[in-house]
PDB file of N, CA, C, O and CB in Angstrom:
ATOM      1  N   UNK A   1      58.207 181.270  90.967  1.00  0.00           N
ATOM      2  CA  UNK A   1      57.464 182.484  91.228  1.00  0.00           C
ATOM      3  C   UNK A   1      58.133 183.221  92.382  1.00  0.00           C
ATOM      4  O   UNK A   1      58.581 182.624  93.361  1.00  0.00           O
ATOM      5  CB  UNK A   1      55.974 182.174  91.545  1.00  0.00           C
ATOM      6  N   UNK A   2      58.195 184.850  92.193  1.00  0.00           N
ATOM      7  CA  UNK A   2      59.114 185.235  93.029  1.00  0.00           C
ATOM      8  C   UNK A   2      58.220 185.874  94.494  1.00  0.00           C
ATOM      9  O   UNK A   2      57.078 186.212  94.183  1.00  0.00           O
ATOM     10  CB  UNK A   2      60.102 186.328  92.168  1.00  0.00           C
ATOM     11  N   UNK A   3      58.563 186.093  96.052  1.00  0.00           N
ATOM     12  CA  UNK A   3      57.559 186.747  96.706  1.00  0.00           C
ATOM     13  C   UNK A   3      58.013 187.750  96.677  1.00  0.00           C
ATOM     14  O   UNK A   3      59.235 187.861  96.579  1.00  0.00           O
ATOM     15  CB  UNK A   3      57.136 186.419  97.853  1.00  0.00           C
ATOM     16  N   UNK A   4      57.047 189.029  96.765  1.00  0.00           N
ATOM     17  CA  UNK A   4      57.006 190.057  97.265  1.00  0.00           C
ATOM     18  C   UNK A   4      57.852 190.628  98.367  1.00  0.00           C
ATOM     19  O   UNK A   4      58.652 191.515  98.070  1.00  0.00           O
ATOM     20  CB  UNK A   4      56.033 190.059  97.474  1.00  0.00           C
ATOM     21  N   UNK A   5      57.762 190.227  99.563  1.00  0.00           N
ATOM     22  CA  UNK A   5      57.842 190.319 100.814  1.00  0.00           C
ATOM     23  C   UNK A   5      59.587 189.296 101.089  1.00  0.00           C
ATOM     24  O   UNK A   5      60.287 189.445 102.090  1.00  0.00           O
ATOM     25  CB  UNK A   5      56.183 189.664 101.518  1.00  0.00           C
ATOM     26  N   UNK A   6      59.796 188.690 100.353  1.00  0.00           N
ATOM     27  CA  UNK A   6      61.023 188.413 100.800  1.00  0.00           C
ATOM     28  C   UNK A   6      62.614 189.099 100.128  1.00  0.00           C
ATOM     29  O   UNK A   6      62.320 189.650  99.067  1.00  0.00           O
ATOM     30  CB  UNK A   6      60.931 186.989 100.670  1.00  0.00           C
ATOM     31  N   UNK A   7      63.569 189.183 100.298  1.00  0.00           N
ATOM     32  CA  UNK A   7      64.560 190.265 100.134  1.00  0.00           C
ATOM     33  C   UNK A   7      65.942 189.295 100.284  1.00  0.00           C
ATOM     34  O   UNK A   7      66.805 189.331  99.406  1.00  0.00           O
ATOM     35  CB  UNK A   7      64.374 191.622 101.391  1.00  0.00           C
ATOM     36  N   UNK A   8      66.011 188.841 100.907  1.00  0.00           N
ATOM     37  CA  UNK A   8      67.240 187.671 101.034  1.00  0.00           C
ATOM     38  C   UNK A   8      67.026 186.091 100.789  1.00  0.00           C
ATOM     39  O   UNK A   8      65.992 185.487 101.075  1.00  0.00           O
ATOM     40  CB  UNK A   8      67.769 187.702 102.517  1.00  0.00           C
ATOM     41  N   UNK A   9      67.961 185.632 100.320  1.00  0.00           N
ATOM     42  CA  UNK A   9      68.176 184.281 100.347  1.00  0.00           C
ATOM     43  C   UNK A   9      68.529 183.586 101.390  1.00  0.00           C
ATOM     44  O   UNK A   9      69.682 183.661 101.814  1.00  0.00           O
ATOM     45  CB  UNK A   9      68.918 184.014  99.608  1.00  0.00           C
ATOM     46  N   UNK A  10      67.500 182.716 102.032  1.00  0.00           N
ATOM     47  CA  UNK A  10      67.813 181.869 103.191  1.00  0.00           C
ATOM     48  C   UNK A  10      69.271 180.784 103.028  1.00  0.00           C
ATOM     49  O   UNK A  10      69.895 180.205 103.917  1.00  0.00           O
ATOM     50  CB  UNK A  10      66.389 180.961 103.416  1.00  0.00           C
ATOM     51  N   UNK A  11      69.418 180.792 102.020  1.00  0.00           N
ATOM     52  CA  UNK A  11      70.702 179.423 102.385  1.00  0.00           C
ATOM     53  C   UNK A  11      72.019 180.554 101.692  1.00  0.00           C
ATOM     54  O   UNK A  11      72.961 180.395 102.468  1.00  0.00           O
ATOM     55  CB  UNK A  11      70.407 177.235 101.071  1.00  0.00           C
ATOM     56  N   UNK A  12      72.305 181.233 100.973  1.00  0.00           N
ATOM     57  CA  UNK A  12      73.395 182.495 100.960  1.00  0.00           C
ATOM     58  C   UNK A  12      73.156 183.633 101.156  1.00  0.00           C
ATOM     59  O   UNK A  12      74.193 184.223 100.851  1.00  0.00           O
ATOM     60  CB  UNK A  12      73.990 182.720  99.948  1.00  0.00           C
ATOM     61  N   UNK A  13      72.395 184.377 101.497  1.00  0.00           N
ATOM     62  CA  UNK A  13      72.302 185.385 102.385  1.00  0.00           C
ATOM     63  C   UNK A  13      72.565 186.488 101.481  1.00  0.00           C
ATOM     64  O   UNK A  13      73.105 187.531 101.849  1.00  0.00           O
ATOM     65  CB  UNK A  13      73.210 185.274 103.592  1.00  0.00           C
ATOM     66  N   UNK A  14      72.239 186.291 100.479  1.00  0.00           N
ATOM     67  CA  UNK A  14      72.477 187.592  99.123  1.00  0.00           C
ATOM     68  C   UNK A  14      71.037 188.408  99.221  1.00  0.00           C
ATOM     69  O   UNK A  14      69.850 188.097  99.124  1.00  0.00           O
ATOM     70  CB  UNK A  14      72.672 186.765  97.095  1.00  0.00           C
ATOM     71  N   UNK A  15      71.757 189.567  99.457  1.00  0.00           N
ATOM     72  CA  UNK A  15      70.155 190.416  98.876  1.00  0.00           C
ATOM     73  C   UNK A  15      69.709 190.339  97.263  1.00  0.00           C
ATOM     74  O   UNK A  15      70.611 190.307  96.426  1.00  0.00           O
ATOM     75  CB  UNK A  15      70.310 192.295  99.127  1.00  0.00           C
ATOM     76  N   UNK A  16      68.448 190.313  96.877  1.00  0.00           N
ATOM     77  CA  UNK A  16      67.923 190.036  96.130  1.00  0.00           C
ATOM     78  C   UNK A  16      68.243 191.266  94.463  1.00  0.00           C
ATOM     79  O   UNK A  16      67.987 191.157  93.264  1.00  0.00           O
ATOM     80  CB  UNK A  16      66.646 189.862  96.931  1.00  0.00           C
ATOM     81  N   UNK A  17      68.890 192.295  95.307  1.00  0.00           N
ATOM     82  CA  UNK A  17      69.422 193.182  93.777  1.00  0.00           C
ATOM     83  C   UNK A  17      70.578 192.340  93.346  1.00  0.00           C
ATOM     84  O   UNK A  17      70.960 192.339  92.176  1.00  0.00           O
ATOM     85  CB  UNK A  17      70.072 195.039  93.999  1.00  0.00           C
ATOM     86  N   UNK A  18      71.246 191.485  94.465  1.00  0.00           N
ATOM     87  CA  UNK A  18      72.861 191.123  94.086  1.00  0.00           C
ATOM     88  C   UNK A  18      72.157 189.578  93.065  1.00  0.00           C
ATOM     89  O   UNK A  18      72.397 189.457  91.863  1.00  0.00           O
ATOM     90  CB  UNK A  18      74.284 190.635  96.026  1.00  0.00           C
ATOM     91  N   UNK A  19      71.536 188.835  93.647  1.00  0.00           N
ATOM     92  CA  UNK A  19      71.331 187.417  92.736  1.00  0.00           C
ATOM     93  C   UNK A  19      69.987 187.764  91.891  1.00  0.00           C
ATOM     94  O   UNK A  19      70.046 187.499  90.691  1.00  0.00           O
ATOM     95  CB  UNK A  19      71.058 185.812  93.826  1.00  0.00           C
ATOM     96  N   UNK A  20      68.774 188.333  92.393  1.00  0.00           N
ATOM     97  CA  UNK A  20      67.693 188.456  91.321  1.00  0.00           C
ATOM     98  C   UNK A  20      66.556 188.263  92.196  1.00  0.00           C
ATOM     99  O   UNK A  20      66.428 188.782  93.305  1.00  0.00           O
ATOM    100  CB  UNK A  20      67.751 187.369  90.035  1.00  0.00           C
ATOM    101  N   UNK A  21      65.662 187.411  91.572  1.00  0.00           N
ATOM    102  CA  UNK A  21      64.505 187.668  92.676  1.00  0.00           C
ATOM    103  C   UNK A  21      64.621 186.743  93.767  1.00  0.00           C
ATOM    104  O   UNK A  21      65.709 186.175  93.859  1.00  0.00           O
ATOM    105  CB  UNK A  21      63.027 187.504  92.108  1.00  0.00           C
ATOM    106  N   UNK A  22      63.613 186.428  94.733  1.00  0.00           N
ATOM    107  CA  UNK A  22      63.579 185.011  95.740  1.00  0.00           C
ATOM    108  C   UNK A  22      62.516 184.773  95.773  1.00  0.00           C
ATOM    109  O   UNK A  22      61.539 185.518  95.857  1.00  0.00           O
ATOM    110  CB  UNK A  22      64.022 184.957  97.167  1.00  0.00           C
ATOM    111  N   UNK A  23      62.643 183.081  95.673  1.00  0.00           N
ATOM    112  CA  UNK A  23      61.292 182.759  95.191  1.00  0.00           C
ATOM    113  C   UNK A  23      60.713 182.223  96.813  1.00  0.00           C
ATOM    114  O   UNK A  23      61.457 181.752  97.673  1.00  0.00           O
ATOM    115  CB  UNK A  23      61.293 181.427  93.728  1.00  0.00           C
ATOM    116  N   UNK A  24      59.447 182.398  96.938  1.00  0.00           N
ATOM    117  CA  UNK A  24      58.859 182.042  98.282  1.00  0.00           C
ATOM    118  C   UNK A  24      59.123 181.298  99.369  1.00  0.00           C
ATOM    119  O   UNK A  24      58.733 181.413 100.531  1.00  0.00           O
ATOM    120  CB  UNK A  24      58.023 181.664  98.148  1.00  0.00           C
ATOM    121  N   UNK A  25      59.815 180.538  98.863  1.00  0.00           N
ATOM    122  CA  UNK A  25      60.615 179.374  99.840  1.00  0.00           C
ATOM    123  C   UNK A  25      61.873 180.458 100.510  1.00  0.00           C
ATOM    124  O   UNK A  25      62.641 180.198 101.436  1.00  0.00           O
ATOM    125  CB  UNK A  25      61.460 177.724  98.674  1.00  0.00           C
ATOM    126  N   UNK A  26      61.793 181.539  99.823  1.00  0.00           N
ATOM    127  CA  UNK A  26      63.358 182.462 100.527  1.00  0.00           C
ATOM    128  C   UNK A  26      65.062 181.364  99.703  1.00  0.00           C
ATOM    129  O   UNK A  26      66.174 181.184 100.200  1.00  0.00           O
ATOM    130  CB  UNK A  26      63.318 182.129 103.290  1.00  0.00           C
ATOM    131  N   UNK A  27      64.457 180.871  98.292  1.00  0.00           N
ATOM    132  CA  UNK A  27      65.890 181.034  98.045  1.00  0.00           C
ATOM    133  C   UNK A  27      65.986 181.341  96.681  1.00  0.00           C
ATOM    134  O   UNK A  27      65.122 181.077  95.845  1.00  0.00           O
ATOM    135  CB  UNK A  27      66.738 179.835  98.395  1.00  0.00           C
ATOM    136  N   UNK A  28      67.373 182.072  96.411  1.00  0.00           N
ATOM    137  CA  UNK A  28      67.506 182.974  94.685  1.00  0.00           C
ATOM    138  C   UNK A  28      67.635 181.386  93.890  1.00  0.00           C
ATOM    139  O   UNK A  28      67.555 180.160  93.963  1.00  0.00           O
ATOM    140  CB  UNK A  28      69.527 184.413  94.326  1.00  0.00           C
ATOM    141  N   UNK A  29      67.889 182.546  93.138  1.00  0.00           N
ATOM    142  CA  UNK A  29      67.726 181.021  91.752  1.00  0.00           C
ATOM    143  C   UNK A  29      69.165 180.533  91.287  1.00  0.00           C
ATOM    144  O   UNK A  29      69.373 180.034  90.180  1.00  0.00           O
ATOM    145  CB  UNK A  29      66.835 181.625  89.891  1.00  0.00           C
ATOM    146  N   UNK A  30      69.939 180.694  92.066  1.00  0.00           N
ATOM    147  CA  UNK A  30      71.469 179.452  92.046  1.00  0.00           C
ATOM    148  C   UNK A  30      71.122 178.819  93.434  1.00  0.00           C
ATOM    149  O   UNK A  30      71.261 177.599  93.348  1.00  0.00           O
ATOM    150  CB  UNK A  30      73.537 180.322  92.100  1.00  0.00           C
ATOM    151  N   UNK A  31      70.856 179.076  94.264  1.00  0.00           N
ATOM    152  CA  UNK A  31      70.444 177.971  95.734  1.00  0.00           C
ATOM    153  C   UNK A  31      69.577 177.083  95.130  1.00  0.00           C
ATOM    154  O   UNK A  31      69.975 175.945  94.882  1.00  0.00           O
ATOM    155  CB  UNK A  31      69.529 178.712  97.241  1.00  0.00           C
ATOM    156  N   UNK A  32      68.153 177.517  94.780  1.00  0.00           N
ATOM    157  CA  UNK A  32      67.262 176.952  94.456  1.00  0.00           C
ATOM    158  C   UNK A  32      67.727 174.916  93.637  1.00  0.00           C
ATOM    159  O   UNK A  32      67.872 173.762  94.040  1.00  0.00           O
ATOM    160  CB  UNK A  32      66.618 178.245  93.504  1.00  0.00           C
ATOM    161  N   UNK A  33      67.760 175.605  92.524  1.00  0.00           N
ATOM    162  CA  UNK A  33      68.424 174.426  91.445  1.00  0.00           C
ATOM    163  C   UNK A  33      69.489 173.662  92.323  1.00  0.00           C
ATOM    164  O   UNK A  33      69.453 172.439  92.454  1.00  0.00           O
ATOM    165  CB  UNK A  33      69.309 175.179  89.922  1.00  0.00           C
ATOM    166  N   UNK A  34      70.371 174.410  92.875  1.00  0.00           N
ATOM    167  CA  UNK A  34      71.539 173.549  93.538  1.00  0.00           C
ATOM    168  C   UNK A  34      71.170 172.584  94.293  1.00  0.00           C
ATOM    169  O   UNK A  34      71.574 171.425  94.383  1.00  0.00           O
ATOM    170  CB  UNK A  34      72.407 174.239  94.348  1.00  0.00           C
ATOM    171  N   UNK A  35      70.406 173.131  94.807  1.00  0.00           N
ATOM    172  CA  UNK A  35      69.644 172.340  96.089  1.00  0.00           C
ATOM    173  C   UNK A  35      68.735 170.872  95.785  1.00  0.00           C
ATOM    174  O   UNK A  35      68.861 169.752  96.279  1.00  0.00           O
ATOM    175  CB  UNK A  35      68.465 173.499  96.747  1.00  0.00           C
ATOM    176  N   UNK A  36      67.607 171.501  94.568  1.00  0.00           N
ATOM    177  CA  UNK A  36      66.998 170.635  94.284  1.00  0.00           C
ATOM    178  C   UNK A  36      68.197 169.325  93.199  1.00  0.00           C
ATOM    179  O   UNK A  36      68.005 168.175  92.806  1.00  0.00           O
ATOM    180  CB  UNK A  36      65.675 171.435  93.640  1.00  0.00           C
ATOM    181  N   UNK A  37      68.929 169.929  93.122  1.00  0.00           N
ATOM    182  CA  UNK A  37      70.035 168.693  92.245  1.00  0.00           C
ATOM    183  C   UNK A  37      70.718 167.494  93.432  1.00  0.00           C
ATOM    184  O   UNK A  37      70.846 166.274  93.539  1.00  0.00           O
ATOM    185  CB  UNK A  37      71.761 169.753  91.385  1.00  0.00           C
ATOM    186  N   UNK A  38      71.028 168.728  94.178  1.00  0.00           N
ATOM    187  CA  UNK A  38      71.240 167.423  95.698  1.00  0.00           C
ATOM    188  C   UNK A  38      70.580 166.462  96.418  1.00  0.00           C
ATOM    189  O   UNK A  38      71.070 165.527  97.054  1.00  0.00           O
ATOM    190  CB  UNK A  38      71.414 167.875  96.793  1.00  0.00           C
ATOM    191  N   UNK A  39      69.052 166.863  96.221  1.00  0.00           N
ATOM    192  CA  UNK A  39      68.322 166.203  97.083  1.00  0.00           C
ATOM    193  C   UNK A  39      68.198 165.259  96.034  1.00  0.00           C
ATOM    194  O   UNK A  39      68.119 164.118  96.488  1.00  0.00           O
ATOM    195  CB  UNK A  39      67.097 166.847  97.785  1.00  0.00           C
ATOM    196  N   UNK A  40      68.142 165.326  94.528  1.00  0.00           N
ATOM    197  CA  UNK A  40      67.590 164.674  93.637  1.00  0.00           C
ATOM    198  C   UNK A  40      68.863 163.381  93.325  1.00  0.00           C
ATOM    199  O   UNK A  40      68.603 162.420  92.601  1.00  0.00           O
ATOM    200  CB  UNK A  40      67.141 165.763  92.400  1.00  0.00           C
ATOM    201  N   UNK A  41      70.111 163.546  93.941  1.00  0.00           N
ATOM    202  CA  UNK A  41      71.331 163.018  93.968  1.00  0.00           C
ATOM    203  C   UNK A  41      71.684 162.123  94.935  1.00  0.00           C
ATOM    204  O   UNK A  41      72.361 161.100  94.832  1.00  0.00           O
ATOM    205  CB  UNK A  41      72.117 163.885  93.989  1.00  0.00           C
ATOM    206  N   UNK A  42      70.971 162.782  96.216  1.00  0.00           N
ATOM    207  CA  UNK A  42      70.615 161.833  97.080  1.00  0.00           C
ATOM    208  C   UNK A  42      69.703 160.465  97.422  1.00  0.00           C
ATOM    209  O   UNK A  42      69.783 159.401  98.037  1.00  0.00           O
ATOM    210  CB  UNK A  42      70.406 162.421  97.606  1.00  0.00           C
ATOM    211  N   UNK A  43      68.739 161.278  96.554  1.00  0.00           N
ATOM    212  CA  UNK A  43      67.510 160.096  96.494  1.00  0.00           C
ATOM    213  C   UNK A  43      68.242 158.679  95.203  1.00  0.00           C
ATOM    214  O   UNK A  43      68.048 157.478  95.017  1.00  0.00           O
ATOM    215  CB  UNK A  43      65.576 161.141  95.637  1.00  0.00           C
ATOM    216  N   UNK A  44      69.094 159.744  94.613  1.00  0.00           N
ATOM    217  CA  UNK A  44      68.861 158.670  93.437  1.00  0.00           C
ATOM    218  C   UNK A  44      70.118 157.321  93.736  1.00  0.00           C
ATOM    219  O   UNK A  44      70.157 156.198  93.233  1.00  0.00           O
ATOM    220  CB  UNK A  44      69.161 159.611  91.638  1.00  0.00           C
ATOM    221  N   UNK A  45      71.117 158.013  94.811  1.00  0.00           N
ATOM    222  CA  UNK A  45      72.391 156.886  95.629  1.00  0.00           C
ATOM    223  C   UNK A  45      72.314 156.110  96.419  1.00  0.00           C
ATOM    224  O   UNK A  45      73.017 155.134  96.680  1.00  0.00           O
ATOM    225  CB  UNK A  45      73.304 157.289  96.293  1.00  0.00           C
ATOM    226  N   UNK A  46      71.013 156.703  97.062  1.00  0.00           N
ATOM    227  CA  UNK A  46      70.332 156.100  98.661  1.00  0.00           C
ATOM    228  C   UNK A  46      71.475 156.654  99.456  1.00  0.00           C
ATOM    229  O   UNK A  46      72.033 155.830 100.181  1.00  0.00           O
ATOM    230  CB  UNK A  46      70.123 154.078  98.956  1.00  0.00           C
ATOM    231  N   UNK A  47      71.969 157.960  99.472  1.00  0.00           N
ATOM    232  CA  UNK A  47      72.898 158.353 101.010  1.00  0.00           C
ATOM    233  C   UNK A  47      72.783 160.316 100.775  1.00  0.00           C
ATOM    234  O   UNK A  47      72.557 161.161  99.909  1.00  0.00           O
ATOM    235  CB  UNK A  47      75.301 157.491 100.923  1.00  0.00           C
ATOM    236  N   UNK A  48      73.044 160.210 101.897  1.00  0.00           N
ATOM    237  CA  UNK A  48      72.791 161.864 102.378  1.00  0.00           C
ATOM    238  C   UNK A  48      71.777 162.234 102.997  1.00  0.00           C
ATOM    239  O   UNK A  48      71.005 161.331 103.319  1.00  0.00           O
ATOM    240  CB  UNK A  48      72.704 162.798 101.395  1.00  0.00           C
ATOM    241  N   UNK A  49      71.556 163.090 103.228  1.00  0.00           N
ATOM    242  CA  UNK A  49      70.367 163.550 104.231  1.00  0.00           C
ATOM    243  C   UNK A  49      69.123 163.600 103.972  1.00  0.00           C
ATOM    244  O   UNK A  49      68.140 163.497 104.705  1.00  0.00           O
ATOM    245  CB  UNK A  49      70.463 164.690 104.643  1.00  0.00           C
ATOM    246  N   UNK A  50      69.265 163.812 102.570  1.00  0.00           N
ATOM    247  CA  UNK A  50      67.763 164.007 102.278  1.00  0.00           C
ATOM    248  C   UNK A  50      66.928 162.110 102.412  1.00  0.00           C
ATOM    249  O   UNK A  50      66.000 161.560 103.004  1.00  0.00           O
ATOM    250  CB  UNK A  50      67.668 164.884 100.285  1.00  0.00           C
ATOM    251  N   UNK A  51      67.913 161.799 101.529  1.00  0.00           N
ATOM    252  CA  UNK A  51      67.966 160.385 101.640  1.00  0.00           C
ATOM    253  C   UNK A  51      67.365 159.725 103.236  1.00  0.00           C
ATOM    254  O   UNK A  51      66.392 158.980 103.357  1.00  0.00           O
ATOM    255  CB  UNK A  51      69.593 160.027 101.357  1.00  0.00           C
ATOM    256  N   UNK A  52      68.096 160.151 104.160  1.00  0.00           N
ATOM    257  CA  UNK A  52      67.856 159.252 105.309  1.00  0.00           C
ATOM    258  C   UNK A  52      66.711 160.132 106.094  1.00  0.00           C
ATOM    259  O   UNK A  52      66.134 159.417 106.914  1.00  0.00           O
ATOM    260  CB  UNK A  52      69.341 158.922 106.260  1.00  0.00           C
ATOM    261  N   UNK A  53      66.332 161.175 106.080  1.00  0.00           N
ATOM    262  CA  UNK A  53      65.367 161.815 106.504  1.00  0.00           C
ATOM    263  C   UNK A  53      63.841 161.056 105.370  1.00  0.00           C
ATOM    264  O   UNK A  53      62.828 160.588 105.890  1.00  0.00           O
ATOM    265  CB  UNK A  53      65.879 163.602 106.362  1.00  0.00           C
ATOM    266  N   UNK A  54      64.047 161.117 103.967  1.00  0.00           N
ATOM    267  CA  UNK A  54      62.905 160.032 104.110  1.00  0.00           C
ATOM    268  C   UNK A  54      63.031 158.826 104.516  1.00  0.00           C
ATOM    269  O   UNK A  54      62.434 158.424 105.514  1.00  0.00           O
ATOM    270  CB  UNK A  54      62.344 159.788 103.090  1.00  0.00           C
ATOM    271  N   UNK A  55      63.669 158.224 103.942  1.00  0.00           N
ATOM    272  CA  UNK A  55      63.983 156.516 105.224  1.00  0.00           C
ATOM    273  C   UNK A  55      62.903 156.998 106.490  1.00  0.00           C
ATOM    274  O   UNK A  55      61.719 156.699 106.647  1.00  0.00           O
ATOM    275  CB  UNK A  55      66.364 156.325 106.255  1.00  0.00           C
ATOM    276  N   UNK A  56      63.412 157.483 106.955  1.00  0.00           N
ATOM    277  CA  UNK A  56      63.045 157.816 108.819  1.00  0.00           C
ATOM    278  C   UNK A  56      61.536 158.098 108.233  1.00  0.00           C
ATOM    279  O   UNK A  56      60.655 157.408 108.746  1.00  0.00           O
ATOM    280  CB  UNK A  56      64.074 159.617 109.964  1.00  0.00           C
ATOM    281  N   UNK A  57      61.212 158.851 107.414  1.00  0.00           N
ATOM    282  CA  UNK A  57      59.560 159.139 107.414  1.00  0.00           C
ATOM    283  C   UNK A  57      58.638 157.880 107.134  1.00  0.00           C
ATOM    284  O   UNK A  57      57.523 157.621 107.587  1.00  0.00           O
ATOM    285  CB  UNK A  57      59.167 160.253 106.199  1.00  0.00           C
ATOM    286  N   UNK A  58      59.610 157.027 106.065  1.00  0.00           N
ATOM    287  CA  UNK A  58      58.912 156.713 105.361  1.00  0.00           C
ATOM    288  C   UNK A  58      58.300 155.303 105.972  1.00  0.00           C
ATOM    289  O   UNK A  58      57.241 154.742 105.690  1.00  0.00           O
ATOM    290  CB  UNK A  58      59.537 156.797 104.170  1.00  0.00           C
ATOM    291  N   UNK A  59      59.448 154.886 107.007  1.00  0.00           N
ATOM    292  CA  UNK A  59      59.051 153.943 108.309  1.00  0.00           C
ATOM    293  C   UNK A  59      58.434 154.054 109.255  1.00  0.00           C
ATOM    294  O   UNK A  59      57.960 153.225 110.032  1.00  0.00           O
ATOM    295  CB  UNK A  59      59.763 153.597 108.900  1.00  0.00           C
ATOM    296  N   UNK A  60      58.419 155.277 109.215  1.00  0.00           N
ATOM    297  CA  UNK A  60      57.548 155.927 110.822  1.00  0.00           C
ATOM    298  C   UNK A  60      55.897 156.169 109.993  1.00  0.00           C
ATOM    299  O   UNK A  60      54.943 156.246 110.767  1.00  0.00           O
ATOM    300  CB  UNK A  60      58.486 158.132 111.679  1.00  0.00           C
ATOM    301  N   UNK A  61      55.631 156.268 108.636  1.00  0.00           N
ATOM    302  CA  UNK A  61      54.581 156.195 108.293  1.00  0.00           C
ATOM    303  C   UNK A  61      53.676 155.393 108.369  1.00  0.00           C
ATOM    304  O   UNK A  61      52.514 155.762 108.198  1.00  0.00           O
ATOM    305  CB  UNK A  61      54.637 156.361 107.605  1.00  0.00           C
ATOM    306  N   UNK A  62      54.141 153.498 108.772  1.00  0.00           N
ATOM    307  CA  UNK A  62      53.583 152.588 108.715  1.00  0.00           C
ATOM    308  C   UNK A  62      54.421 152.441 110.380  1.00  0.00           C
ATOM    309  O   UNK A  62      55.505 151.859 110.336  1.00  0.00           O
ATOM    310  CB  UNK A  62      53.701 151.636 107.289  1.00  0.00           C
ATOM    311  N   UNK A  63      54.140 152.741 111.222  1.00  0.00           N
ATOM    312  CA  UNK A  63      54.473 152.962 112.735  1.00  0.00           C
ATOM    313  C   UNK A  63      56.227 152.156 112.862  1.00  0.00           C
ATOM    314  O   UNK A  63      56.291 151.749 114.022  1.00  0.00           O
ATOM    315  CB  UNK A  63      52.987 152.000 113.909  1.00  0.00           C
ATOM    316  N   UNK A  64      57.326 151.876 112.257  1.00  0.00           N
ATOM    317  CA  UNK A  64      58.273 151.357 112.384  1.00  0.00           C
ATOM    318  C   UNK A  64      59.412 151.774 112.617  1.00  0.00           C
ATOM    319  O   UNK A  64      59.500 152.907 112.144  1.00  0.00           O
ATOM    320  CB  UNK A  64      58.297 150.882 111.757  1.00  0.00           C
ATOM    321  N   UNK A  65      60.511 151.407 113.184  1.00  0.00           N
ATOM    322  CA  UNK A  65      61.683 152.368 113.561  1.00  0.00           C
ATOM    323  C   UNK A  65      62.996 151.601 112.883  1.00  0.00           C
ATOM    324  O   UNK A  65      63.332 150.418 112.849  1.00  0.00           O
ATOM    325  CB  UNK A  65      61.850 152.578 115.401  1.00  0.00           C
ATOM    326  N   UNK A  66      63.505 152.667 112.427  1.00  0.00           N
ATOM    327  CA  UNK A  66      65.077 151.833 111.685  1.00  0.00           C
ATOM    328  C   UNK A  66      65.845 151.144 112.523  1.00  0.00           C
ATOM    329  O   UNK A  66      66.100 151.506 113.672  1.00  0.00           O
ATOM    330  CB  UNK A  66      66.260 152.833 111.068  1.00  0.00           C
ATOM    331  N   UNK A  67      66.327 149.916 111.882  1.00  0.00           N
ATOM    332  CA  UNK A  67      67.263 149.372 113.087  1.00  0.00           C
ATOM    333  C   UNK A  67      68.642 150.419 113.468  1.00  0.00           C
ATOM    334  O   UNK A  67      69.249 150.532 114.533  1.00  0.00           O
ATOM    335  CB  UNK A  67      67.905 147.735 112.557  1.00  0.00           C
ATOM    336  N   UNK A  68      68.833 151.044 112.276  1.00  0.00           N
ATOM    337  CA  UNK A  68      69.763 152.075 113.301  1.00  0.00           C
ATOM    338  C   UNK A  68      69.667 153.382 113.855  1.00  0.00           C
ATOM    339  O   UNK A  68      70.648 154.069 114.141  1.00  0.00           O
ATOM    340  CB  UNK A  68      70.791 152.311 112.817  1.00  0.00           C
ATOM    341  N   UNK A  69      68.470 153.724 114.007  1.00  0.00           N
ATOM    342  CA  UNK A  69      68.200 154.318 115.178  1.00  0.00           C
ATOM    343  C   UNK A  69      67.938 153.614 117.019  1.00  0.00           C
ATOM    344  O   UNK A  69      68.070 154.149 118.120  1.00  0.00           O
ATOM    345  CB  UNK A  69      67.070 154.926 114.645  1.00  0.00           C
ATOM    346  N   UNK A  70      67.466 152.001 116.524  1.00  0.00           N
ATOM    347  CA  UNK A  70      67.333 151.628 117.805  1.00  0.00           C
ATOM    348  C   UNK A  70      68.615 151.063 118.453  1.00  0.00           C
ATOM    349  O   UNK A  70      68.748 150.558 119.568  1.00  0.00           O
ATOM    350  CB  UNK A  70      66.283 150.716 117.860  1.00  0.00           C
ATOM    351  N   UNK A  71      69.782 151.331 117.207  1.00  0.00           N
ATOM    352  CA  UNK A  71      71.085 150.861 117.671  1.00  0.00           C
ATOM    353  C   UNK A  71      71.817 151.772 118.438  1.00  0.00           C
ATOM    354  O   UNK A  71      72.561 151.453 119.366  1.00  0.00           O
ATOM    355  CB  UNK A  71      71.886 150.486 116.627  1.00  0.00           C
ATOM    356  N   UNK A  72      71.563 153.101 117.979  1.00  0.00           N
ATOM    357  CA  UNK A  72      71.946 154.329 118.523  1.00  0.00           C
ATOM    358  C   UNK A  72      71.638 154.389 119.761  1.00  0.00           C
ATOM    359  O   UNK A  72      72.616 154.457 120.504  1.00  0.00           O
ATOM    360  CB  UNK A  72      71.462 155.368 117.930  1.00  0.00           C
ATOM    361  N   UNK A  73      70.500 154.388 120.321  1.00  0.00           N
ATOM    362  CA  UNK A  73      69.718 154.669 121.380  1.00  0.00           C
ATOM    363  C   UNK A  73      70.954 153.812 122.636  1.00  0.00           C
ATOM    364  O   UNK A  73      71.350 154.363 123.663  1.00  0.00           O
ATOM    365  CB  UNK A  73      67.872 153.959 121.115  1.00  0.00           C
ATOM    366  N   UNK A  74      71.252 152.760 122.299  1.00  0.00           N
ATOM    367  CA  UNK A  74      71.904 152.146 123.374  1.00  0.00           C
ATOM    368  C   UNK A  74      73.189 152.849 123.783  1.00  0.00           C
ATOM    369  O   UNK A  74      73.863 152.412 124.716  1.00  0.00           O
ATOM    370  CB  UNK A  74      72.166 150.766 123.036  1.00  0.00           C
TER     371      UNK A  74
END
């Protein structure tokens, strides 16, 4: 669904006559898909960001900290 009120794409920076509409999140519809294929690429390897940003949530949900973050710290 596209918003009203938005005009550019947050992750390429295209105005919205050049790629088409933007959907509420602020991205056109080649960011969009791209994006969601990565995260969906990530989850499915166990590596990349999206990947380790849930890790980190998903331990801190049940109060716990990764051992390599407490390795870092030193």
């Amino acid at each position: 669904m596209s918003s009203p009120t938005r005009v550019r794409c947050r992750v390429c920076g295209k105005h919205q006559s050049e790629v088409g509409p933007i959907s509420w999140r602020g991205k056109c519809g080649k960011c969009g898909p791209r994006l969601a294929e990565q995260a969906n690429d990530d989850m499915h390897y166990h590596q990349g960001p999206v990947f380790e940003h849930w890790r980190r949530r998903m331990a801190a949900s049940v109060g716990a900290l990764l051992v390599d973050d407490v390795l870092e710290e030193d």
